[in-house]
C-alpha positions as CSV (number, residue, x, y, z in Angstrom):
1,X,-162.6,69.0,17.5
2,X,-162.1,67.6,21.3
3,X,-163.9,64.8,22.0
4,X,-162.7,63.8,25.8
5,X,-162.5,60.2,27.2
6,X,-163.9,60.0,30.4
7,X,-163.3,56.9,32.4
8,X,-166.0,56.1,35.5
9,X,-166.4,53.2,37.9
10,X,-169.6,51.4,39.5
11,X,-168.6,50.7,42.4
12,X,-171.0,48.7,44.6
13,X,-170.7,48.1,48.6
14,X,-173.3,46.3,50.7
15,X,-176.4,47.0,48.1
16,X,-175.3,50.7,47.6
17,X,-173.5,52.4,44.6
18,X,-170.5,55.6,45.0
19,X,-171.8,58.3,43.6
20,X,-170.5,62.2,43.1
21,X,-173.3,64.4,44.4
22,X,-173.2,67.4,42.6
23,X,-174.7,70.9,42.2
24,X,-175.7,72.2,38.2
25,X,-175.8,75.7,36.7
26,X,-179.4,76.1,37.6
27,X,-178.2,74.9,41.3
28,X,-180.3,71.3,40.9
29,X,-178.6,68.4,42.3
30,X,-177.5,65.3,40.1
31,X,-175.4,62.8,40.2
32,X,-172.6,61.2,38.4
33,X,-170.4,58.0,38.6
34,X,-167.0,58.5,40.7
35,X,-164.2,59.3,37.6
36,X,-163.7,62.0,34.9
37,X,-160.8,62.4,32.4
38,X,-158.4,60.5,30.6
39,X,-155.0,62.1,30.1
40,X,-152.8,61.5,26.8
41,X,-150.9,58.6,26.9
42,X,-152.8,57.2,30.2
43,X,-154.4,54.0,29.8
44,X,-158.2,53.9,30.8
45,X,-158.1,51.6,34.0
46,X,-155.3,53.8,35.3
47,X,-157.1,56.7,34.6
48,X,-160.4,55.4,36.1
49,X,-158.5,54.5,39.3
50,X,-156.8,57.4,39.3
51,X,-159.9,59.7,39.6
52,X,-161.5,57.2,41.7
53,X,-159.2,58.1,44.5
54,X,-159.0,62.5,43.4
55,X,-162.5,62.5,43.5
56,X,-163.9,60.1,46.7
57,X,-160.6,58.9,48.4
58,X,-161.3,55.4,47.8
59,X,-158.8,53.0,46.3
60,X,-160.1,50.5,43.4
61,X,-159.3,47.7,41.9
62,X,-161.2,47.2,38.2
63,X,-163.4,44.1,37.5
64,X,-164.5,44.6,34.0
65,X,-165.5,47.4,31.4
66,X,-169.4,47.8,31.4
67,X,-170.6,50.3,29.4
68,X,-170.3,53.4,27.1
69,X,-172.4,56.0,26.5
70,X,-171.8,59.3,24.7
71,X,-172.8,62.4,25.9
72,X,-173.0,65.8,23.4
73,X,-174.3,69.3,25.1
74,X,-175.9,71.2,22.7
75,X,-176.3,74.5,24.1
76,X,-173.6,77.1,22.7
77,X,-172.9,79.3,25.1
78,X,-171.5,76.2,27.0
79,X,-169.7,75.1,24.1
80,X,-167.8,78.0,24.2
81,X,-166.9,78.1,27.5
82,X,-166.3,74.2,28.3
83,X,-165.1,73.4,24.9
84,X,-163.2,70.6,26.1
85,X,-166.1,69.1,27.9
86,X,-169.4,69.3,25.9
87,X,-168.9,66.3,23.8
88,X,-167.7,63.1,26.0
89,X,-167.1,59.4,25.8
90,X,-168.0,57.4,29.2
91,X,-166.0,54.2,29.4
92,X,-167.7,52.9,32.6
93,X,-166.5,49.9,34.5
94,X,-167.3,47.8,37.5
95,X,-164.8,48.3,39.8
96,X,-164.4,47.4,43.9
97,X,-163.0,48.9,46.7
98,X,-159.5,47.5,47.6
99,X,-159.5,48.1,51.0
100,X,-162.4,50.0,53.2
101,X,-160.2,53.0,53.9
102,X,-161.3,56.7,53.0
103,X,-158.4,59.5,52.2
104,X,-158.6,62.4,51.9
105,X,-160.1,63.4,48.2
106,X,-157.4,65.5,46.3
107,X,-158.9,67.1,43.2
108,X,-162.6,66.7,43.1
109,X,-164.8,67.8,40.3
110,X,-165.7,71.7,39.9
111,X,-170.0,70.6,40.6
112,X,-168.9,67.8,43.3
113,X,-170.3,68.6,46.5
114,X,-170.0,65.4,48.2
115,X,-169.4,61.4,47.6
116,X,-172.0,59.6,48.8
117,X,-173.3,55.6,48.9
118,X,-176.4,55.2,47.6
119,X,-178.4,52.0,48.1
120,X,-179.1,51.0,44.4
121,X,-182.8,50.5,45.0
122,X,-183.0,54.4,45.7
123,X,-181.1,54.5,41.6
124,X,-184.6,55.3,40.2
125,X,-185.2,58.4,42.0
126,X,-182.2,60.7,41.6
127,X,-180.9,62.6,38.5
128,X,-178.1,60.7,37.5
129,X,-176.0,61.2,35.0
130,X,-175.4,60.5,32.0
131,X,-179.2,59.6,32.0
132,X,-179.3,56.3,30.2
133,X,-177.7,54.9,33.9
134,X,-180.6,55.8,35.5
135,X,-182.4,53.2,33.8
136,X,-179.7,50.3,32.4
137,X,-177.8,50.5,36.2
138,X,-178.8,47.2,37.2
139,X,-179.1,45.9,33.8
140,X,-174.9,47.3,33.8
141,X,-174.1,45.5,36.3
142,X,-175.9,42.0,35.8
143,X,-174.5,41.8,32.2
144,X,-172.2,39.6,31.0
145,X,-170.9,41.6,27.8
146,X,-170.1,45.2,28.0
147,X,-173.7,47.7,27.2
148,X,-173.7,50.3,24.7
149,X,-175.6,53.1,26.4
150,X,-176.0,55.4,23.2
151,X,-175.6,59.1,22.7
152,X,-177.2,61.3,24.9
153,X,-178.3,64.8,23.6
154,X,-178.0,67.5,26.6
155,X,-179.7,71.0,26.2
C-alpha cells in the first residue's frame, strides 16, 4: 500500500495566493498549492520548503500547519500507472516568502505549466485542487487551529 505525504504551502502576498497552474489528462487547466512530496526520513516543513523553491523559485519560511485533506483517485487505469500517487495526504501550511527574489525553478511538477499569484478573491472561480480548498481557503487561512479538509474521492 503507498500512501504518499504531500507537504503544500499557502502562501499569500499583497491579497493574492501562489499557485501551480497546471494542465490535466483531458488538457483542462487546474490548480494546486506550490509543494508535492515528502521524502523518507525528511521532516514535513523541510520538505514543504524544499518543493516550494523546485517548483516556483521562491524561498519560505513556515508560519503554521493549516490543514489536511486526503485525496484517493479511483480510476484504475491510473492506479496502475501512478501507483505512488493516487492515494495522498496534504499537510498544508501557511507559509511566507523570505525574501521577494524569484530563482530559477529546478524540478517542477510533470502537469505544472506555470506559477502564478492569484488574488484570493478570484479563489472561487478556478479549479483548484484538492477541491475542498476551493471553498475552506479563506476559512484556512483566518483559523486559528489547524482544518481537517476530509477525504476527497477523484474519478
Amino acid at each position: 500500500m503507498a500512501i504518499r505525504n504531500a507537504a503544500k504551502a499557502i502562501i499569500i502576498e499583497n491579497g493574492k495566493v501562489l499557485l501551480n497552474k497546471c494542465i490535466g489528462k483531458c488538457n483542462e487547466i487546474y490548480y494546486d498549492l506550490p509543494g508535492g512530496g515528502q521524502n523518507q526520513f525528511e521532516e514535513m516543513e523541510d520538505a514543504v520548503k524544499r518543493e516550494c523553491l523546485e517548483e516556483s523559485g521562491y524561498r519560505i519560511e513556515i508560519i503554521r500547519f493549516a490543514a489536511l485533506a486526503e485525496e484517493i483517485y479511483d480510476d484504475s487505469e491510473l492506479r496502475k500507472q501512478y501507483y505512488d500517487y493516487t492515494h495522498r495526504i496534504h499537510h498544508i501550511f501557511i507559509a511566507k516568502l523570505t525574501d521577494k527574489s524569484v530563482y530559477k525553478p529546478t524540478e517542477t511538477d510533470m502537469h505544472q505549466l506555470e506559477c502564478v499569484w492569484v488574488d484570493i478573491n478570484d479563489i472561487s472561480s478556478l479549479d483548484l485542487r484538492p477541491k475542498p480548498l476551493k471553498t475552506k481557503l479563506i476559512e484556512i487561512i483566518h483559523s486559528e487551529k489547524p482544518l481537517y479538509l476530509g477525504t476527497v474521492h477523484v474519478l
